[in-house]
Backbone as JSON Lines, residues from 0, in Angstrom:
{"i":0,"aa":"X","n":[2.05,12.61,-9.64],"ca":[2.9,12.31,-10.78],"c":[3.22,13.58,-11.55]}
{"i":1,"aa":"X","n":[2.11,14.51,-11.52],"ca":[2.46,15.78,-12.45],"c":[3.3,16.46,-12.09]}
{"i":2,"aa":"X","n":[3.24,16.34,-10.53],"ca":[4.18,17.61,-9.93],"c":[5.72,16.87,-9.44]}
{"i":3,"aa":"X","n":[5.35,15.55,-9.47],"ca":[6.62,14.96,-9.09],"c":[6.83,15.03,-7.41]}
{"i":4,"aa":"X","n":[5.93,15.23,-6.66],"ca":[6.04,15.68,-5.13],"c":[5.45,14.27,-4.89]}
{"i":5,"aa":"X","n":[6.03,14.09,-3.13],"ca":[5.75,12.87,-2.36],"c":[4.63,13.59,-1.55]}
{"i":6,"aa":"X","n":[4.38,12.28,-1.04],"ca":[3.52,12.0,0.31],"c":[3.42,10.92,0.9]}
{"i":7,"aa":"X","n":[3.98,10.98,2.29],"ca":[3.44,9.72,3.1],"c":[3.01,9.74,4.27]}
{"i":8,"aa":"X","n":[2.2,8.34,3.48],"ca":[0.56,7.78,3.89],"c":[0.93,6.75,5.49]}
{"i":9,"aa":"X","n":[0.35,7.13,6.38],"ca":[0.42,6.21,7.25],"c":[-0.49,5.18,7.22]}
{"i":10,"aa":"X","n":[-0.87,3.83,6.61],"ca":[-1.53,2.93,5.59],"c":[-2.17,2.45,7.52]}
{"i":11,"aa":"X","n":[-1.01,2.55,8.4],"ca":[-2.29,1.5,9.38],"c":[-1.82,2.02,10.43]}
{"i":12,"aa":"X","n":[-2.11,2.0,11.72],"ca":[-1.92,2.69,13.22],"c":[-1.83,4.03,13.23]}
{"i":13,"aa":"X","n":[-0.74,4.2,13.73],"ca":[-0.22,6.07,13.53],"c":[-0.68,6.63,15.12]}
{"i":14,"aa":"X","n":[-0.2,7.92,14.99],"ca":[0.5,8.43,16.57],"c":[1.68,7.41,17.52]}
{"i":15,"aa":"X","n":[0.9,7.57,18.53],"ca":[1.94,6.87,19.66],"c":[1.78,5.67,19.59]}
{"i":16,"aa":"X","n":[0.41,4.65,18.97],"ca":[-0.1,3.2,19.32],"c":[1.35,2.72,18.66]}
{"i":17,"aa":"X","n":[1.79,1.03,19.2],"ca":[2.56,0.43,19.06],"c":[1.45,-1.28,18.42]}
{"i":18,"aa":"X","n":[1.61,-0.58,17.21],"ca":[0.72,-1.31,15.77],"c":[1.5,-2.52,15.25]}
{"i":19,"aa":"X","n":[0.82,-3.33,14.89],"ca":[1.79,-4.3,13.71],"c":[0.63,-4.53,12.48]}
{"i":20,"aa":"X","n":[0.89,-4.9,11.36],"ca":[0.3,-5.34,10.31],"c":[0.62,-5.48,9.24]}
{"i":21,"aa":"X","n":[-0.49,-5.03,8.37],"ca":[0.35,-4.34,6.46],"c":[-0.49,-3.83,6.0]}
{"i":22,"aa":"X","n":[0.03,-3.37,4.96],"ca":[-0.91,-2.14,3.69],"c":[-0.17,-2.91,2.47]}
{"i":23,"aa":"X","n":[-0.85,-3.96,1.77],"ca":[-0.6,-4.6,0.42],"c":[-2.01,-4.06,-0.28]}
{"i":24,"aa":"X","n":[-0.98,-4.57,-1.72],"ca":[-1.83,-4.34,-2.97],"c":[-2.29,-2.99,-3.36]}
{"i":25,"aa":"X","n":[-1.63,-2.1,-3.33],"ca":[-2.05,-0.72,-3.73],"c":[-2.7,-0.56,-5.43]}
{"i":26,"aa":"X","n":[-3.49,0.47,-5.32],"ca":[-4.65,0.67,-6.34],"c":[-5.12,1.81,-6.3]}
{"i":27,"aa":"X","n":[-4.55,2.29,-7.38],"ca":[-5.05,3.85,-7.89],"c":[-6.24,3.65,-8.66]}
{"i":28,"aa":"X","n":[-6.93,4.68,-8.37],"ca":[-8.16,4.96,-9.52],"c":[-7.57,5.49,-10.61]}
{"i":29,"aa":"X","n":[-8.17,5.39,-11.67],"ca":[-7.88,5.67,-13.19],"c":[-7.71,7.37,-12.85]}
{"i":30,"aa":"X","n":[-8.69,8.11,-12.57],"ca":[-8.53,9.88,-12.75],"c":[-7.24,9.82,-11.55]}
{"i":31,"aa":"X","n":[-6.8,9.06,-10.9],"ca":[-5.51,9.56,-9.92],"c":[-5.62,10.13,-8.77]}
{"i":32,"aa":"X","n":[-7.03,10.3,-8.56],"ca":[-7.85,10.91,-7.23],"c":[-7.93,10.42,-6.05]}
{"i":33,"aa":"X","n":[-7.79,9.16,-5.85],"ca":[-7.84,8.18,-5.07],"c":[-6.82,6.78,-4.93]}
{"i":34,"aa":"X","n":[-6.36,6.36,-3.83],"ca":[-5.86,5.12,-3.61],"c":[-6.18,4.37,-3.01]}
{"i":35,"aa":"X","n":[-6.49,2.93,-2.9],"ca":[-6.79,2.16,-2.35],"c":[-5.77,0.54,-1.78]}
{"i":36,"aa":"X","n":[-6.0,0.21,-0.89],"ca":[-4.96,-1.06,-0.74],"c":[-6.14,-1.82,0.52]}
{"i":37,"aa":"X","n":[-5.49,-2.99,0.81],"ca":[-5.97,-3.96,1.28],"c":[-5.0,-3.39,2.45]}
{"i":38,"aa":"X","n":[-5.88,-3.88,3.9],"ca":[-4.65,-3.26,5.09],"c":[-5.16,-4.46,5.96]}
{"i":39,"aa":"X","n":[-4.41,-4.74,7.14],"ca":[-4.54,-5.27,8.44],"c":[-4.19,-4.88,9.37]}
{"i":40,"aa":"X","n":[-4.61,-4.75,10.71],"ca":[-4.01,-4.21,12.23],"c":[-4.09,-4.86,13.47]}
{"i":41,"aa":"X","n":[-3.32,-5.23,14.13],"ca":[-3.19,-5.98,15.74],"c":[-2.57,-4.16,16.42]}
{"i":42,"aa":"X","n":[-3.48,-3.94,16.79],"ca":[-3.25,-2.98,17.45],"c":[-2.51,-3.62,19.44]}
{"i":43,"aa":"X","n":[-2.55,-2.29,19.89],"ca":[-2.34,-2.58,21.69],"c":[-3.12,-3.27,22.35]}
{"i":44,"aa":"X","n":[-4.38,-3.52,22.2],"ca":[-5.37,-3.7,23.32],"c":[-6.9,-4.44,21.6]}
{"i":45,"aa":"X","n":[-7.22,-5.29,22.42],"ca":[-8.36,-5.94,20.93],"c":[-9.27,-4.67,20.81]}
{"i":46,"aa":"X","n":[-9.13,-3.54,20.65],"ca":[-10.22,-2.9,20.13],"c":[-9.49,-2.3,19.59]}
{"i":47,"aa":"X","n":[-8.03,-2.51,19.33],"ca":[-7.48,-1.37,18.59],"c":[-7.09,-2.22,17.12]}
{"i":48,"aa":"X","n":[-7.59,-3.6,17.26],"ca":[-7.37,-4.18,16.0],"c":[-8.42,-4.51,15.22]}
{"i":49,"aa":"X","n":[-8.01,-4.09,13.72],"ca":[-8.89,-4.28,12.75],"c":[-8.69,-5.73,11.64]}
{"i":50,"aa":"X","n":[-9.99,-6.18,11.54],"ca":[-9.45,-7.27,10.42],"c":[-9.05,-7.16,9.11]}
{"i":51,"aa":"X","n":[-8.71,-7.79,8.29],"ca":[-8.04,-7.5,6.36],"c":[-9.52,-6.93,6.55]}
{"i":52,"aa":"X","n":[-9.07,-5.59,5.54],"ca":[-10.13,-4.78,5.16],"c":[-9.61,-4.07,4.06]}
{"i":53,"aa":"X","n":[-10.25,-2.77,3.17],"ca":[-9.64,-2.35,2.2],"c":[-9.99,-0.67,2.82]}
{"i":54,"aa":"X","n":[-8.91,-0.04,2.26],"ca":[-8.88,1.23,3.03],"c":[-8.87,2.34,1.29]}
{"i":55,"aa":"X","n":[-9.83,3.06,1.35],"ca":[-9.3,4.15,0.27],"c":[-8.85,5.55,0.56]}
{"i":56,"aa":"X","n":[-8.62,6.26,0.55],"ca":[-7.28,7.25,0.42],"c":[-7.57,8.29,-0.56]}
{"i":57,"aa":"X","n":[-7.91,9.69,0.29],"ca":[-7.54,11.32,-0.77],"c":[-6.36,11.67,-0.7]}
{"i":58,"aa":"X","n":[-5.66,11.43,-0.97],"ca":[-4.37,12.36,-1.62],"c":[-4.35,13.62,-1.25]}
{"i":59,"aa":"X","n":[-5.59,14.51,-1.77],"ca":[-5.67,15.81,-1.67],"c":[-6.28,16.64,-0.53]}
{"i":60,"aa":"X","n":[-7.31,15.81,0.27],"ca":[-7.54,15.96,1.66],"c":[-6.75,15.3,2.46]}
{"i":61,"aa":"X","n":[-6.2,14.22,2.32],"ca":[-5.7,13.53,3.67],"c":[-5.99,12.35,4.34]}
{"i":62,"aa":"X","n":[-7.76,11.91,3.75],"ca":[-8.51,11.26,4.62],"c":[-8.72,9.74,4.25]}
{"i":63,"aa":"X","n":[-8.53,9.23,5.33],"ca":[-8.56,7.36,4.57],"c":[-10.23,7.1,5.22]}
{"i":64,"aa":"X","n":[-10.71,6.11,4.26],"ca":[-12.23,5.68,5.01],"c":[-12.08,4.23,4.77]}
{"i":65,"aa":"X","n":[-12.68,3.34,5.22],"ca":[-12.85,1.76,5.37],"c":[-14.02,1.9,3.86]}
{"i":66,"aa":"X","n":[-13.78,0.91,2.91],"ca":[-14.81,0.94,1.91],"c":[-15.23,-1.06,1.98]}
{"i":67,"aa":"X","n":[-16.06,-0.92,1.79],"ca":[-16.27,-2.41,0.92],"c":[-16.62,-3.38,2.99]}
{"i":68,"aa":"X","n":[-16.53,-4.91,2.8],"ca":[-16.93,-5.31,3.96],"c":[-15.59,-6.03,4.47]}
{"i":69,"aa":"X","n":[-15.96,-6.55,6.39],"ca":[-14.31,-6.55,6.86],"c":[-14.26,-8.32,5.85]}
{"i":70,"aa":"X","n":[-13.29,-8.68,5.54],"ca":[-12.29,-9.55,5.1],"c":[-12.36,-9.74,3.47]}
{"i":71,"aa":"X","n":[-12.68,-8.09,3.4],"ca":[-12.86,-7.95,1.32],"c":[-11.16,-7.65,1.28]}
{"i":72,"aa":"X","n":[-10.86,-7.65,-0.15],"ca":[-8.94,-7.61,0.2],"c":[-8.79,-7.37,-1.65]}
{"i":73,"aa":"X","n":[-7.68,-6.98,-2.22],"ca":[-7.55,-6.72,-3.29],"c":[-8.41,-6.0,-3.93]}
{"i":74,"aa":"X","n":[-8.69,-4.25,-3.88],"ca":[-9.76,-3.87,-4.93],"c":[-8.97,-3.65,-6.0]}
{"i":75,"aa":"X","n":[-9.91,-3.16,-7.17],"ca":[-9.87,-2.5,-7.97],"c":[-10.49,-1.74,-8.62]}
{"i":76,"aa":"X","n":[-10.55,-0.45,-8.76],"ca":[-11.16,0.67,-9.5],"c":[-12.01,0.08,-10.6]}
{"i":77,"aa":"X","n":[-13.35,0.09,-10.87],"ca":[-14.62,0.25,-12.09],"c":[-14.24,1.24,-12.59]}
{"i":78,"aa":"X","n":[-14.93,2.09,-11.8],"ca":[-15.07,3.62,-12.02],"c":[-15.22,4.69,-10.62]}
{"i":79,"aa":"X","n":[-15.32,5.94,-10.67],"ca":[-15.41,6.46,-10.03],"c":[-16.51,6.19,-8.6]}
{"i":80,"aa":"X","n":[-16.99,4.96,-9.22],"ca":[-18.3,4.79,-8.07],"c":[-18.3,3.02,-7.68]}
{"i":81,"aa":"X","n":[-17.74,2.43,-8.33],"ca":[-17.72,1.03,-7.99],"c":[-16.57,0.1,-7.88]}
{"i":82,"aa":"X","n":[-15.88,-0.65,-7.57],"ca":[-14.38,-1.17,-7.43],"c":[-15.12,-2.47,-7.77]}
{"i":83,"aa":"X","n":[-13.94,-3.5,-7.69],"ca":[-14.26,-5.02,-7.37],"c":[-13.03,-5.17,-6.58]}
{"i":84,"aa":"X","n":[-13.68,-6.37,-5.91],"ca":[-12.66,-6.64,-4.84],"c":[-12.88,-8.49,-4.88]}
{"i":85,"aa":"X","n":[-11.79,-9.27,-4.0],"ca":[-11.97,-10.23,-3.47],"c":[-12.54,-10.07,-1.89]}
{"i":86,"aa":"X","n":[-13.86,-11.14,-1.79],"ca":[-14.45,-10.95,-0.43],"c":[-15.01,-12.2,0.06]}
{"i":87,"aa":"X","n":[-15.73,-12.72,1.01],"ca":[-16.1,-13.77,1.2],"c":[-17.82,-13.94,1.05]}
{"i":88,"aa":"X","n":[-18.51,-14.53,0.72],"ca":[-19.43,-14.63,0.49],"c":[-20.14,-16.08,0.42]}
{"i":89,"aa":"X","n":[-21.24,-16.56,1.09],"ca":[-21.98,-17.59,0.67],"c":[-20.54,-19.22,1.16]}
{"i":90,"aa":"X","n":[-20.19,-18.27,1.82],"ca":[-19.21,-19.6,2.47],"c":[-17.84,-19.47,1.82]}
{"i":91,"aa":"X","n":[-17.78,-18.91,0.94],"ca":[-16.6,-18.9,-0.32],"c":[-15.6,-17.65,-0.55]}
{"i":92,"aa":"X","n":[-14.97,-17.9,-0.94],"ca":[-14.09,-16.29,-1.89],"c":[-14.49,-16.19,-3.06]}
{"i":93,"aa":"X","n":[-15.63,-15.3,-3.05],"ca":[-15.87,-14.27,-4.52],"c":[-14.99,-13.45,-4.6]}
{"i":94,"aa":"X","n":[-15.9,-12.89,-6.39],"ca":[-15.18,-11.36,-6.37],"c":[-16.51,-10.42,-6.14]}
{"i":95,"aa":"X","n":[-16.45,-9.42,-5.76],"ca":[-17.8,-8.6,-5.58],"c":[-17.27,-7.14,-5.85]}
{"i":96,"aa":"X","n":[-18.53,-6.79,-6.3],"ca":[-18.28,-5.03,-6.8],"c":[-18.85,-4.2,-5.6]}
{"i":97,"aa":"X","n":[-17.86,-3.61,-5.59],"ca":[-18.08,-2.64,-4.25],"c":[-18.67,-0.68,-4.68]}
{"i":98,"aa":"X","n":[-20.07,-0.75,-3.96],"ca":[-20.17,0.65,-4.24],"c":[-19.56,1.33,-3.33]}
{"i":99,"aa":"X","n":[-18.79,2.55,-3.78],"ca":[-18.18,3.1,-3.02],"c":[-18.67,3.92,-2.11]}
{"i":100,"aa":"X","n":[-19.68,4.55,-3.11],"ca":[-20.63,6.0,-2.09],"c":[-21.5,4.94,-1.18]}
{"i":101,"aa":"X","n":[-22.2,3.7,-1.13],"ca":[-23.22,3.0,-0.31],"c":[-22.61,2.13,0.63]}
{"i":102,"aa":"X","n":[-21.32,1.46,0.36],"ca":[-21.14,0.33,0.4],"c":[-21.57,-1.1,0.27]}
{"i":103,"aa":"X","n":[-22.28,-0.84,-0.66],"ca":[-22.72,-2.29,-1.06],"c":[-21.82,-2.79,-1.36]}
{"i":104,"aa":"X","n":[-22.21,-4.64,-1.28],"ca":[-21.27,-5.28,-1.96],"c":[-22.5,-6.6,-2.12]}
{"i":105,"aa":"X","n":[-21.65,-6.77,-3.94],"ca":[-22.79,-7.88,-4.17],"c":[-21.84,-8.68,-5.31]}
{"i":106,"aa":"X","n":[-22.77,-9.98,-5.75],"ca":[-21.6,-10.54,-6.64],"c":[-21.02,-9.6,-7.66]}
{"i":107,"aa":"X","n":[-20.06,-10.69,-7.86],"ca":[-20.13,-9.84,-9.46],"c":[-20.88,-10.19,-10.56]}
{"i":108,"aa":"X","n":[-20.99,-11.8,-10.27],"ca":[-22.87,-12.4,-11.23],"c":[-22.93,-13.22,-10.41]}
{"i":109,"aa":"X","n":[-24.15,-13.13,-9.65],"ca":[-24.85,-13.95,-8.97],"c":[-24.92,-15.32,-9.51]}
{"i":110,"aa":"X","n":[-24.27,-16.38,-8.54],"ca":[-24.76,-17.84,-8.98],"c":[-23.06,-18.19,-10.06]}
{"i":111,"aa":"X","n":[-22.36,-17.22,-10.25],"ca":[-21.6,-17.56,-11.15],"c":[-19.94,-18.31,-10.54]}
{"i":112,"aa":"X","n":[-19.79,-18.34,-8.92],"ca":[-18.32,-18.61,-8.86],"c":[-19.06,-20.05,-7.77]}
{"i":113,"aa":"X","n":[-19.94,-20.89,-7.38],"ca":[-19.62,-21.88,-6.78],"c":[-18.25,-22.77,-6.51]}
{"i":114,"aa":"X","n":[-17.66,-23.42,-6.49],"ca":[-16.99,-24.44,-6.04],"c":[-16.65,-24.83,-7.29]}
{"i":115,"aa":"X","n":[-15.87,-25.29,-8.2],"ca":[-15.92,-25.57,-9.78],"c":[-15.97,-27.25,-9.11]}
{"i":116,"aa":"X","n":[-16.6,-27.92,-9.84],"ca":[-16.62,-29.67,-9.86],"c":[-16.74,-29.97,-10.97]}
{"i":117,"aa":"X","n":[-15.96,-30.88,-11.06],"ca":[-15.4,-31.66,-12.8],"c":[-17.34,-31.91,-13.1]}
{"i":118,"aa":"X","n":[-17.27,-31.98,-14.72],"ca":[-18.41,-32.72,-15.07],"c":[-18.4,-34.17,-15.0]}
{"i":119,"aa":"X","n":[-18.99,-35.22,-14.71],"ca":[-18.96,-36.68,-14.41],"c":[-20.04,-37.16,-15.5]}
């Protein structure tokens, strides 16, 4: 943004493979250091495909890494060390905070998103 210069990100396949998928939901970290999005891939051959996963992104090196677990989808930046994301868990779709440097992923409050059922 400061400098006003592009870059583009090849979000899923790249080289010669003949890829299909997407790169939704993009997500910058607050310092601007990092991007993140939710991606999917059907690659050529089943080992070249990956499931919804969340991919984060240096800008300034180049380098994308898989963060968080496969069918987590939508993060968002905490802080420099933790995101939240939507993921599956305990049978369900939570939200869970993702460490970035460990990859953990745990609720976001334990015991807190069951199934909602009316009171009777």
């Amino acid at each position: 943004m400061a400098t006003g210069g592009e870059q583009t990100v090849a979000a899923y396949g790249g080289g010669s493979l003949q890829n299909r998928g997407f790169a939704v939901v993009p997500s910058w970290r607050q310092d601007g250091k990092k991007l993140a999005w939710t991606a999917y891939q059907q690659g050529e051959t089943e080992a070249d495909n990956e499931p919804v996963h969340l991919v984060e992104y240096d800008p300034a090196t180049r380098v994308k890494r898989t963060v968080g677990g496969a069918g987590d989808r939508e993060m968002a930046y905490v802080d420099k060390t933790r995101a939240v994301a939507t993921g599956q868990n305990a049978g369900g779709s939570w939200v869970m905070v993702v460490g970035l440097a460990d990859g953990s992923r745990v609720p976001f409050r334990a015991g807190s998103q069951p199934s909602v059922q009316p009171v009777r």
